[in-house]
C-alpha positions as CSV (number, residue, x, y, z in Angstrom):
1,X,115.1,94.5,95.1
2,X,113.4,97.4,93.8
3,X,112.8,101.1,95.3
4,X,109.5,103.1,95.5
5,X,109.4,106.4,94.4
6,X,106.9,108.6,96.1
7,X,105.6,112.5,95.5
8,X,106.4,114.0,98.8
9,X,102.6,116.1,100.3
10,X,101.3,114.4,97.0
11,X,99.7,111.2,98.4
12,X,96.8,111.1,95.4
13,X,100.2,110.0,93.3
14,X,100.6,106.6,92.8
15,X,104.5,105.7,93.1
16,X,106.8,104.5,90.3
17,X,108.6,101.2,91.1
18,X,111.9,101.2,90.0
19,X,115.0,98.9,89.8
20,X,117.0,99.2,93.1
21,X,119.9,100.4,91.4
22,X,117.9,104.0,90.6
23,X,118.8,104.6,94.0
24,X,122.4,106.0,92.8
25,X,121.3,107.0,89.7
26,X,118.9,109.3,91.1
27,X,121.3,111.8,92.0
28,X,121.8,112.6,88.0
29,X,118.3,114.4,88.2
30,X,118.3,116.5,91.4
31,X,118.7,120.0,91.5
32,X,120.7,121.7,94.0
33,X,120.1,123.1,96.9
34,X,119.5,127.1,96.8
35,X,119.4,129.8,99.3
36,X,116.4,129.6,101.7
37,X,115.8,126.3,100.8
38,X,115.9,123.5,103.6
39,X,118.1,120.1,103.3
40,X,116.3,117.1,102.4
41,X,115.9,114.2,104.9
42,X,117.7,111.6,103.7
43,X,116.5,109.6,100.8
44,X,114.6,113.0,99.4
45,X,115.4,114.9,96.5
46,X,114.2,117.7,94.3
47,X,114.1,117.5,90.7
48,X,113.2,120.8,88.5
49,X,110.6,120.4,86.0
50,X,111.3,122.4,83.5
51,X,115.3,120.2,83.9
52,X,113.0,117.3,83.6
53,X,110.8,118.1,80.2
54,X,114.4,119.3,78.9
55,X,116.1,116.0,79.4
56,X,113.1,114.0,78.5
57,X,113.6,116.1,75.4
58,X,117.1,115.7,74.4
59,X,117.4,112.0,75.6
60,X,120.7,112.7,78.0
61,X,121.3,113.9,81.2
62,X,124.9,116.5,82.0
63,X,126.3,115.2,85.2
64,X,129.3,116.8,86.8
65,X,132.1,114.5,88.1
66,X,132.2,115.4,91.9
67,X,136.2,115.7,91.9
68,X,136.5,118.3,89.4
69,X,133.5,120.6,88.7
70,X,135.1,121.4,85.3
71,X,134.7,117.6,83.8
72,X,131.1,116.8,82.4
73,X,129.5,114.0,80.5
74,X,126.7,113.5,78.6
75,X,124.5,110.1,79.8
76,X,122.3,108.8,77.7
77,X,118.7,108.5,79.7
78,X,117.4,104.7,79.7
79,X,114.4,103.3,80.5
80,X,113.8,103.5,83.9
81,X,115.4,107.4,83.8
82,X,112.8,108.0,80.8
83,X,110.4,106.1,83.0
84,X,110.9,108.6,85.8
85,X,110.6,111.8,84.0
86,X,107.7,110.7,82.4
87,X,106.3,110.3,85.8
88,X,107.8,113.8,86.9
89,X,106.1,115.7,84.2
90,X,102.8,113.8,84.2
91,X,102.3,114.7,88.0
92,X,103.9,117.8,88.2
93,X,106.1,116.5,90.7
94,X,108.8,118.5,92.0
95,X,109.6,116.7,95.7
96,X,110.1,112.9,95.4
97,X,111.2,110.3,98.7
98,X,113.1,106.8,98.0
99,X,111.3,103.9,99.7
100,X,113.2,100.5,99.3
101,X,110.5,97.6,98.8
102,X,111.9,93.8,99.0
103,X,110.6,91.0,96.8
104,X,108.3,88.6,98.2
């Protein structure tokens, strides 16, 4: 299976096909929620460009282990993240939506 990735209000965007697993991954790239800002539906996420250029830039991503904000790692982007941020930045996208898409 793959997923769709889609520019949310940005329908002259054509959407990146990914490898289903993304789907999980995605949540490496997303930036938080701030004040004022309303929750996603599910399956949307934000993603910061100028977090976006950076990581594109140093080739890793810093993700936080959700049970103890103090431990980070350092993951190495592959393809399909590279693939992704490359998308981000060439479309100035900022709002993206998950669509699964099965395999005829």
């Amino acid at each position: 299976m793959t997923v769709f990735v889609h520019a949310v209000g940005r329908p002259e965007v054509p959407p990146l096909r990914l490898p289903d697993r993304f789907r999980t991954e995605v949540a490496y790239f997303m930036a938080l929620p701030g004040e004022g800002q309303p929750h996603l539906p599910p399956g949307e996420y934000r993603v910061d460009l100028g977090d976006a250029r950076r990581w594109l830039e140093e080739g890793e991503v810093s993700v936080v282990s959700p049970l103890d904000s103090a431990a980070r790692a350092q993951i190495e982007l592959r393809e399909e993240h590279e693939q992704f941020l490359e998308w981000l930045v060439a479309h100035g996208v900022e709002h993206v939506r998950l669509q699964a898409a099965t395999e005829p």
